[in-house]
N, C-alpha and C positions, 0 to 999 in steps of 0.2 A: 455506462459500462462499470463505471466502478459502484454502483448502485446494486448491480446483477453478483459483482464478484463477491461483496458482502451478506448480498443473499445465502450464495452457495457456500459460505463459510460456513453462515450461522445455519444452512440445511443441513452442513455435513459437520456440524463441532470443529472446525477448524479454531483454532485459537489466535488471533488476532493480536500480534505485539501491537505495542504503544505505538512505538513509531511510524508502520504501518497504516495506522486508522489517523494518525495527526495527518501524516503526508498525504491519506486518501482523503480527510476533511478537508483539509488547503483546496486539491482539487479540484474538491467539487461545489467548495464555495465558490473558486475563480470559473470554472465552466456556466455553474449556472447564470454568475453576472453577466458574464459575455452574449449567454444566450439569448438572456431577457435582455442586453441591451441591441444586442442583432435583431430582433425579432422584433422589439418594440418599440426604443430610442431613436432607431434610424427610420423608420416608416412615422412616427407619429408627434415625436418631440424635437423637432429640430431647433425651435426655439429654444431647447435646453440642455444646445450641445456641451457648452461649458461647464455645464453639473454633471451631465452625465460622463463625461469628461475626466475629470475629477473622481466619480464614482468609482469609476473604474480603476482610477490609478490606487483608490484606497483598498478596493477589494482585492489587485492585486497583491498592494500591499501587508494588507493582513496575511493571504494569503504564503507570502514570501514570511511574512515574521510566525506565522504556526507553522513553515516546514524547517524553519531555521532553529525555534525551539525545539521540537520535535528531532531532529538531528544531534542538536545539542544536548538532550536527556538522552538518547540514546549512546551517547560518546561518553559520556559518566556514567552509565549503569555497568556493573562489572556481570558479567555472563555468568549463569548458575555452573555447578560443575556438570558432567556429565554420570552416568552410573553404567559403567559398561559390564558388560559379563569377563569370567574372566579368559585369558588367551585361551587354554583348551579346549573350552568351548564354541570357539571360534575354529579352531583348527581341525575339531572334530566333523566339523559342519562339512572341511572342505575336506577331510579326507573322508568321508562318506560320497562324495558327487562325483571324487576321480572315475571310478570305476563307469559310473554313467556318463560318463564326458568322452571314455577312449570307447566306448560303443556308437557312440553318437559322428565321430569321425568317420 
């Protein structure tokens, strides 16, 4: 899933913050361990459930310290400004659409 969602970013220029793509990398580091160990640790290694064991707690672990970074840079970047147009032009907008709004009732 989150494989697909970065697809359709990068198909549509969607611009990807930082924080974002840390927190989807965390994810989908800890998904894929889980799944290779679903699929294959428990069918075929039982002999090494103790590593795999461990495995896990690490991939989690990393996993929790790049979303913890990631959070953490995002909490120290200060937001760009924005560039708005100015009010008349906003006001112009809406008194252009009155007229279509009391038709519309």
């Amino acid at each position: 899933m989150v494989v697909l969602i970065f697809l359709f970013a990068r198909y549509y220029d969607v611009r990807i913050e930082r924080t974002d793509r840390s927190l989807a990398i965390g994810l989908c580091l800890y998904s894929c361990f889980r799944a290779l160990n679903d699929t294959i640790a428990d069918r075929f290694l039982h002999g090494y459930a103790t590593l795999w064991s461990l495995l896990g707690m690490l991939a989690f672990f990393a996993s929790l310290c790049l979303w913890s970074w990631a959070l953490w840079k995002s909490r120290t970047e200060t937001a760009t400004e924005e560039n708005l147009l100015p009010l008349d032009v906003y006001q112009s907008f809406t008194a252009a659409d009155q007229p279509a709004i009391a038709v519309a009732k």
